[in-house]
N, CA and C atoms as a LAMMPS dump frame, in Angstrom:
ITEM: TIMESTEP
0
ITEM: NUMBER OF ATOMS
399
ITEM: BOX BOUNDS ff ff ff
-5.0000000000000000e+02 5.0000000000000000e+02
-5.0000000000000000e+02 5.0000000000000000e+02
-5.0000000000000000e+02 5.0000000000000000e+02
ITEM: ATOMS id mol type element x y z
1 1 1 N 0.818 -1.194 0
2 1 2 C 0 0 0
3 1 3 C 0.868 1.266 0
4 2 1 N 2.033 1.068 0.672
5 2 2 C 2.683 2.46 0.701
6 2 3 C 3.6 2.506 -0.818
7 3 1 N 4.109 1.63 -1.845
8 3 2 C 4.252 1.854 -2.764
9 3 3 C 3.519 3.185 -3.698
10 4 1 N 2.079 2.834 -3.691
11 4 2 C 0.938 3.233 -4.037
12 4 3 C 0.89 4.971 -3.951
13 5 1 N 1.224 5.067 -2.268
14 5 2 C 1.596 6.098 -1.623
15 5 3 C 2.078 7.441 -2.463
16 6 1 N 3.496 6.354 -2.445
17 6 2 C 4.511 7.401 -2.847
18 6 3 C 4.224 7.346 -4.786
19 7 1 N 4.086 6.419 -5.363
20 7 2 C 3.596 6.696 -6.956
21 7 3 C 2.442 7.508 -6.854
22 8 1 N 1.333 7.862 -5.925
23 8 2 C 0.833 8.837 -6.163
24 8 3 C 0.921 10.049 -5.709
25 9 1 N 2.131 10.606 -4.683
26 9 2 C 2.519 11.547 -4.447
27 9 3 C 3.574 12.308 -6.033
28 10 1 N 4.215 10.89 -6.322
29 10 2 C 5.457 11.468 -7.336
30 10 3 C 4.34 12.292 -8.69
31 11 1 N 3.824 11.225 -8.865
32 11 2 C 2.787 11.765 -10.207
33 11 3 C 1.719 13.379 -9.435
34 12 1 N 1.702 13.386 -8.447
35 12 2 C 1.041 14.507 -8.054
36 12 3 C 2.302 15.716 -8.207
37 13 1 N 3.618 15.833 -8.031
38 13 2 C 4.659 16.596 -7.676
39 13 3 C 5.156 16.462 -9.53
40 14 1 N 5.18 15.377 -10.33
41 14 2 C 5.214 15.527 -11.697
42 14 3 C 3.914 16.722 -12.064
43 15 1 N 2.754 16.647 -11.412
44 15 2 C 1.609 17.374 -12.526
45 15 3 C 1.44 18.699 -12.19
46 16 1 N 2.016 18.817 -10.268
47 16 2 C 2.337 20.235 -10.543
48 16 3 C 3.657 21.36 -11.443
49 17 1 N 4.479 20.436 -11.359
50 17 2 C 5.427 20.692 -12.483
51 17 3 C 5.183 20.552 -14.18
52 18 1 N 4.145 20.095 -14.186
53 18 2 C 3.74 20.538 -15.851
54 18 3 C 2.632 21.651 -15.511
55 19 1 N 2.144 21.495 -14.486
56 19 2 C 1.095 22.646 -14.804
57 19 3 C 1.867 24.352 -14.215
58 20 1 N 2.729 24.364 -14.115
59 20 2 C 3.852 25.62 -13.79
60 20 3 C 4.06 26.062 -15.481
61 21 1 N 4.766 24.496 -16.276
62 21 2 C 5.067 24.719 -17.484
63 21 3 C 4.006 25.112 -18.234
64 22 1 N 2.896 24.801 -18.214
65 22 2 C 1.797 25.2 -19.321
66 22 3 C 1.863 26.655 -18.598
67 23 1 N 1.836 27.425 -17.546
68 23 2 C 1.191 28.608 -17.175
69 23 3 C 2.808 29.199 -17.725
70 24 1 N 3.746 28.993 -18.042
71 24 2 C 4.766 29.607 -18.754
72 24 3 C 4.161 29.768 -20.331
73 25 1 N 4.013 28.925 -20.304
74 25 2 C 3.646 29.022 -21.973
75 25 3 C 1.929 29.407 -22.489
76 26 1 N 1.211 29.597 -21.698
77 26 2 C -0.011 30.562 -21.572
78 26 3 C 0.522 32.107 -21.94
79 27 1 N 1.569 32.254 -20.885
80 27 2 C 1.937 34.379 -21.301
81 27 3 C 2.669 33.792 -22.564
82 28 1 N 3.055 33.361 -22.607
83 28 2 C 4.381 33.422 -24.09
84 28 3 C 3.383 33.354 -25.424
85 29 1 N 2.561 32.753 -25.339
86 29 2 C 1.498 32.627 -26.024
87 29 3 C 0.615 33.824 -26.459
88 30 1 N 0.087 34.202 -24.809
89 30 2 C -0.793 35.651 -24.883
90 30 3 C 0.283 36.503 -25.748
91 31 1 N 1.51 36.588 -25.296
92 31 2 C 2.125 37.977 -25.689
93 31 3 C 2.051 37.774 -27.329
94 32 1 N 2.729 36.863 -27.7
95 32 2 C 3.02 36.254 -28.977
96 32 3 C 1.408 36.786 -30.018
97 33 1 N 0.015 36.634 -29.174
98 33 2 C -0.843 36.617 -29.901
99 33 3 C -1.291 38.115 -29.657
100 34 1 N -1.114 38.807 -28.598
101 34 2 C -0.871 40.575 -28.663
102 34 3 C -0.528 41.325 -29.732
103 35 1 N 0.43 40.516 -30.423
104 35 2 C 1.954 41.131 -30.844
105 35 3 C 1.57 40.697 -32.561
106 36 1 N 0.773 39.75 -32.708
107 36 2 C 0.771 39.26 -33.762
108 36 3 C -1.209 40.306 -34.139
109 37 1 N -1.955 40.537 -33.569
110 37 2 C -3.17 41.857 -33.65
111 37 3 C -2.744 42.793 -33.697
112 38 1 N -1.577 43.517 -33.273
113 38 2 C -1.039 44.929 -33.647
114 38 3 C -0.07 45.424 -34.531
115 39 1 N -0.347 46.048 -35.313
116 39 2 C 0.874 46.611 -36.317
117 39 3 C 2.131 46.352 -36.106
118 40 1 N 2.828 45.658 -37.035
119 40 2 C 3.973 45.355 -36.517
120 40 3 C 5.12 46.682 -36.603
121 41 1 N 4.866 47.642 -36.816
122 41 2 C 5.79 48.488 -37.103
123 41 3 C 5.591 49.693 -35.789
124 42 1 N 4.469 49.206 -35.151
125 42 2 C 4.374 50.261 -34.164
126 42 3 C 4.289 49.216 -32.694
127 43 1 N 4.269 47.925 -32.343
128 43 2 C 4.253 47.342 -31.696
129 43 3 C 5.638 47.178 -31.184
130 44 1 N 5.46 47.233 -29.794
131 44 2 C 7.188 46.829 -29.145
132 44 3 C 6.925 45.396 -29.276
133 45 1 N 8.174 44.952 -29.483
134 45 2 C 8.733 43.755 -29.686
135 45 3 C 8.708 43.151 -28.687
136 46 1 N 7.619 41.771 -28.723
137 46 2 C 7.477 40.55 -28.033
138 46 3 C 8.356 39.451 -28.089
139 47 1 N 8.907 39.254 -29.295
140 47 2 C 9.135 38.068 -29.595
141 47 3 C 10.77 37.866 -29.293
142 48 1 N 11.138 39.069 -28.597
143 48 2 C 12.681 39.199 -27.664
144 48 3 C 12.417 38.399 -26.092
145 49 1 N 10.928 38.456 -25.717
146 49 2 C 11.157 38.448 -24.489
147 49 3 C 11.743 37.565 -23.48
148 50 1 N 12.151 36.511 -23.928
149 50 2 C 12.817 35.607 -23.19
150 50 3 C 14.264 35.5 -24.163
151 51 1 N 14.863 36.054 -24.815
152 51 2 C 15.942 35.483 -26.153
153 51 3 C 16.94 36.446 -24.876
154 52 1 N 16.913 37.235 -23.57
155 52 2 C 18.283 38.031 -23.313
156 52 3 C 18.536 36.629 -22.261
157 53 1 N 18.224 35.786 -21.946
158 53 2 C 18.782 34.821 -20.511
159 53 3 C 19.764 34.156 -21.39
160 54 1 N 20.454 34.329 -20.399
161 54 2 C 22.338 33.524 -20.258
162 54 3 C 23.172 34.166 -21.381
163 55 1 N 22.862 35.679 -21.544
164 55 2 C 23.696 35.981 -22.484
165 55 3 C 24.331 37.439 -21.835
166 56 1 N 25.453 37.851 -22.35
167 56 2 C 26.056 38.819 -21.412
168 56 3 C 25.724 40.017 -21.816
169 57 1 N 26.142 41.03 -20.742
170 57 2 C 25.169 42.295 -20.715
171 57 3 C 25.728 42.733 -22.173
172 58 1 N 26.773 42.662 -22.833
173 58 2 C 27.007 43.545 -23.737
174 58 3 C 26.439 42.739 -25.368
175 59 1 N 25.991 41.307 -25.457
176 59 2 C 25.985 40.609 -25.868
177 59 3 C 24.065 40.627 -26.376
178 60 1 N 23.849 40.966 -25.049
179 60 2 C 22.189 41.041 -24.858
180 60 3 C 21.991 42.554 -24.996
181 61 1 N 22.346 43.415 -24.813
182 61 2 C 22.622 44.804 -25.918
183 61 3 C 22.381 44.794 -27.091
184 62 1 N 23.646 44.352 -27.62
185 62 2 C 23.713 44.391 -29.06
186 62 3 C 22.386 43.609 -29.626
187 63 1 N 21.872 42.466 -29.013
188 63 2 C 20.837 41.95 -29.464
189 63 3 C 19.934 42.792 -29.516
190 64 1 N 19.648 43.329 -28.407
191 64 2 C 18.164 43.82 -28.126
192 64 3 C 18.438 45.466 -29.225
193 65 1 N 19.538 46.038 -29.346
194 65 2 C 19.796 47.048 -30.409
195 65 3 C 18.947 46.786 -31.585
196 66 1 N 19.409 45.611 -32
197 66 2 C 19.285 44.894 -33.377
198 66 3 C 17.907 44.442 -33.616
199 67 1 N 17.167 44.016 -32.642
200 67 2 C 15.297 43.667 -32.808
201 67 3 C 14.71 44.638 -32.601
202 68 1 N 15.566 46.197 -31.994
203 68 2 C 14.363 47.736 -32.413
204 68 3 C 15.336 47.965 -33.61
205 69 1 N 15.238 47.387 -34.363
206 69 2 C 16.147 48.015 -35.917
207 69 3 C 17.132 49.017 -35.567
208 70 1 N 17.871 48.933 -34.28
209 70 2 C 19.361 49.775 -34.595
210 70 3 C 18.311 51.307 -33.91
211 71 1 N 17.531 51.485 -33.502
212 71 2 C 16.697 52.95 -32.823
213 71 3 C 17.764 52.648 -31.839
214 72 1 N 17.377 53.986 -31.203
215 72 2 C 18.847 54.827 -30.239
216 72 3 C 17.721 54.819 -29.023
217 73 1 N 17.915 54.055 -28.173
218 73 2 C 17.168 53.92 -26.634
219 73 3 C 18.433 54.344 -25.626
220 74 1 N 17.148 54.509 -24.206
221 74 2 C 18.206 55.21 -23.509
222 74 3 C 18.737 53.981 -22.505
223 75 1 N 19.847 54.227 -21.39
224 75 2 C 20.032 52.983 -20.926
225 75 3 C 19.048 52.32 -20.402
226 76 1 N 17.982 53.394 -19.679
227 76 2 C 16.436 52.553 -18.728
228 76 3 C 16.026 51.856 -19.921
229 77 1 N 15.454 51.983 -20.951
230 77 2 C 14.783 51.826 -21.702
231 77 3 C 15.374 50.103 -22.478
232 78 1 N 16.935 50.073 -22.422
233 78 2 C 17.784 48.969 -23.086
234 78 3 C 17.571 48.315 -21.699
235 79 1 N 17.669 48.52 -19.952
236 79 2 C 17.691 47.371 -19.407
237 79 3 C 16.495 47.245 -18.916
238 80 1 N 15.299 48.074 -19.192
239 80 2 C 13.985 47.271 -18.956
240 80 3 C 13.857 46.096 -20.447
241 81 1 N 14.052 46.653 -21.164
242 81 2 C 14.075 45.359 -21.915
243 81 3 C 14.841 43.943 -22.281
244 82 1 N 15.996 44.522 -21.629
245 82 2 C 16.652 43.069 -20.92
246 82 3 C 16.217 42.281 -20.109
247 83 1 N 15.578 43.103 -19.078
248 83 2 C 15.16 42.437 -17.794
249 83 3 C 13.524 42.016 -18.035
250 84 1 N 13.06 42.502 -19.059
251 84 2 C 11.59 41.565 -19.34
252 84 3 C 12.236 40.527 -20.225
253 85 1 N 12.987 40.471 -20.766
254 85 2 C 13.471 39.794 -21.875
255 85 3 C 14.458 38.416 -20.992
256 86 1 N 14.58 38.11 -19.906
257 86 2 C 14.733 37.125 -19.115
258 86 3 C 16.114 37.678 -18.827
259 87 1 N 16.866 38.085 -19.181
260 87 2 C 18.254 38.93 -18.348
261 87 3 C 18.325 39.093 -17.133
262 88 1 N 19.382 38.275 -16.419
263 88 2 C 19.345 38.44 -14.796
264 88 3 C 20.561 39.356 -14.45
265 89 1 N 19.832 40.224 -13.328
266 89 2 C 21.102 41.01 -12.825
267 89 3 C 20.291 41.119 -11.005
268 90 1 N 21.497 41.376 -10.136
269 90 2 C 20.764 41.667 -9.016
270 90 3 C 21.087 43.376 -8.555
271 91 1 N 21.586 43.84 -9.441
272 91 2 C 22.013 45.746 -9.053
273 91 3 C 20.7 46.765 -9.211
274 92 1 N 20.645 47.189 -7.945
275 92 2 C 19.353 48.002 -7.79
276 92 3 C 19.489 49.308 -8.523
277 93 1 N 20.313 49.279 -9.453
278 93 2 C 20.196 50.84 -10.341
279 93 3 C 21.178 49.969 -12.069
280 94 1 N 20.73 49.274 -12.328
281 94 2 C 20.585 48.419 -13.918
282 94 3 C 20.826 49.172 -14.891
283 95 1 N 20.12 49.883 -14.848
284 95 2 C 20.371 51.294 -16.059
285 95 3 C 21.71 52.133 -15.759
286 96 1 N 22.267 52.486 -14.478
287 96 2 C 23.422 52.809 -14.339
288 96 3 C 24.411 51.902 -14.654
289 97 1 N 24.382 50.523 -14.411
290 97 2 C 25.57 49.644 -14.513
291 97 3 C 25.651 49.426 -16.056
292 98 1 N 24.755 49.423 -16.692
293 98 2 C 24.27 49.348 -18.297
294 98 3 C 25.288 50.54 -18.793
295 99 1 N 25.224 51.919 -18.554
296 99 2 C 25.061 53.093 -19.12
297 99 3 C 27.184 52.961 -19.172
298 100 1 N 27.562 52.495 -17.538
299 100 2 C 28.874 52.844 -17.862
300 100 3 C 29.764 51.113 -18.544
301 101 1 N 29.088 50.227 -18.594
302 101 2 C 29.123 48.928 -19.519
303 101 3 C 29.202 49.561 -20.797
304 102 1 N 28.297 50.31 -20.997
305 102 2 C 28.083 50.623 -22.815
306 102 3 C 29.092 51.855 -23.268
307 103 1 N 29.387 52.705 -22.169
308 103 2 C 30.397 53.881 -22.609
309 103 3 C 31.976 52.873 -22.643
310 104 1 N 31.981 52.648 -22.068
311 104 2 C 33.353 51.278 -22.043
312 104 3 C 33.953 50.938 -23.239
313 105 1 N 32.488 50.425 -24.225
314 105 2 C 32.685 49.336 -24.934
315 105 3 C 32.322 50.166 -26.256
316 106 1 N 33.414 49.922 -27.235
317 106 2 C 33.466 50.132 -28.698
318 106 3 C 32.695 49.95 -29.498
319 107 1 N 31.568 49.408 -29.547
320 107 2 C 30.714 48.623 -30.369
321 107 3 C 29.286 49.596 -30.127
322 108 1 N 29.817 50.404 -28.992
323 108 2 C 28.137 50.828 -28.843
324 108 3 C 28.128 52.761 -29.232
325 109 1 N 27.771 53.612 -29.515
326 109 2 C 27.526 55.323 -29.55
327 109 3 C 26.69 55.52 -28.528
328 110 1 N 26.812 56.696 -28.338
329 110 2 C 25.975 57.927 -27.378
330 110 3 C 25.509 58.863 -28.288
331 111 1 N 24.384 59.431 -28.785
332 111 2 C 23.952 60.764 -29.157
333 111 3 C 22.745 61.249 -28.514
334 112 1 N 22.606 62.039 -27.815
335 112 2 C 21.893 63.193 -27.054
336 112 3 C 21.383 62.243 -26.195
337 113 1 N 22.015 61.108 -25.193
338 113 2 C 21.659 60.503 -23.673
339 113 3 C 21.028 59.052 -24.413
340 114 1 N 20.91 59.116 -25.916
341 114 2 C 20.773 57.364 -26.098
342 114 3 C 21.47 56.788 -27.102
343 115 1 N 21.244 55.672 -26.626
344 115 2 C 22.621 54.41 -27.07
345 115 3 C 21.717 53.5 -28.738
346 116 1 N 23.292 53.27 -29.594
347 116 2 C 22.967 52.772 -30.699
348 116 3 C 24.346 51.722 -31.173
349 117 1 N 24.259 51.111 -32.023
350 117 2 C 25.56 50.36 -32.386
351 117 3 C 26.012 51.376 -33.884
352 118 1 N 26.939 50.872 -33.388
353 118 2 C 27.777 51.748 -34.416
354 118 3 C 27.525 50.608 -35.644
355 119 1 N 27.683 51.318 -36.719
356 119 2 C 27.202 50.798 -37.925
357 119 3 C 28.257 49.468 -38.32
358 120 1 N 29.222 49.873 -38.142
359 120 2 C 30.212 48.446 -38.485
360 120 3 C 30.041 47.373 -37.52
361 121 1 N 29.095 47.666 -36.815
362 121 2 C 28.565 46.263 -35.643
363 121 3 C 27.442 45.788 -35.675
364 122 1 N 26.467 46.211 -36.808
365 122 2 C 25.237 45.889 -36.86
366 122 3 C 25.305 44.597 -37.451
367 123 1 N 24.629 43.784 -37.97
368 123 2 C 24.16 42.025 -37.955
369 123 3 C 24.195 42.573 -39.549
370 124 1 N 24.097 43.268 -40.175
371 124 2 C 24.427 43.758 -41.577
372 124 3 C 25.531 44.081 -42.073
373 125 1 N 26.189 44.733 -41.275
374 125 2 C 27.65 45.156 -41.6
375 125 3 C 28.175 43.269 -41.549
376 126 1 N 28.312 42.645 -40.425
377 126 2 C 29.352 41.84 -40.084
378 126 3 C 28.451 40.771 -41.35
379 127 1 N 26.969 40.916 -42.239
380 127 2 C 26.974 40.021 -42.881
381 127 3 C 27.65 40.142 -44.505
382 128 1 N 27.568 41.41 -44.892
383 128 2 C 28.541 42.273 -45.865
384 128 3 C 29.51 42.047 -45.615
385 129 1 N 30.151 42.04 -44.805
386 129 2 C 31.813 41.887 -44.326
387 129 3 C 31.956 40.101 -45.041
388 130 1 N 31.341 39.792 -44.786
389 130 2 C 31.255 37.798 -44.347
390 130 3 C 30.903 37.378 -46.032
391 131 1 N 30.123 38.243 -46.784
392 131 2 C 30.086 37.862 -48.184
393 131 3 C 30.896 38.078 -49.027
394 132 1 N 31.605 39.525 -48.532
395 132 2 C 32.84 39.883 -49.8
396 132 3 C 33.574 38.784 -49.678
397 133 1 N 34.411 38.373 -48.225
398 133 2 C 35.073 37.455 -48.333
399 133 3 C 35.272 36.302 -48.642
């Protein structure tokens, strides 16, 4: 009888663990179907929102640059969308640690307080680069 027990505890502790997974994939879904009713040219971009986890801050930048077509955001604006976009950080001012990350680093511009990739770093340049050769 206590076999019984525990196979129906495990399958109870399995079904709350799929039903966690379906309620993941319920929002991914909703957003996905938000995103897919509104203009795509005036709609912020859904389909980033989980693509910044396990990738590095300057790495998940350049990404998230590249899915608003290369637009010049400010640092709040680049790490709220990291941080909906599954990007983990634990620094209670994100947009500051972002802002002096991105002045650092070569790959990224400043014009009038927002950030852009410089053109020889865009996913176009490096694919031009990659065909001449």
């Amino acid at each position: 009888m206590s076999e019984y027990k525990e196979i129906l505890s495990d399958l109870k502790r399995k079904r709350e663990k799929l039903a966690a997974q379906v309620a993941k994939l319920d929002t991914v879904i909703s957003g996905l179907e938000e995103f897919a009713s509104e203009n795509a040219t005036t709609a912020p971009i859904k389909t980033a929102r989980t693509s910044y986890r396990g990738k590095t801050i300057l790495d998940a930048t350049s990404k998230c640059l590249e899915l608003h077509n290369n637009e010049p955001m400010t640092s709040r604006e680049i790490g709220e969308d990291l941080m909906a976009g599954g990007f983990k950080s634990k620094s209670k001012n994100f947009h500051r640690l972002l802002y002096n990350v991105l002045y650092k680093d070569d790959r990224f511009k400043s014009e009038g307080g927002k950030w852009s990739l410089k053109r020889e770093h865009t996913y176009l340049a490096d694919w031009g680069a990659k065909r001449k050769s």
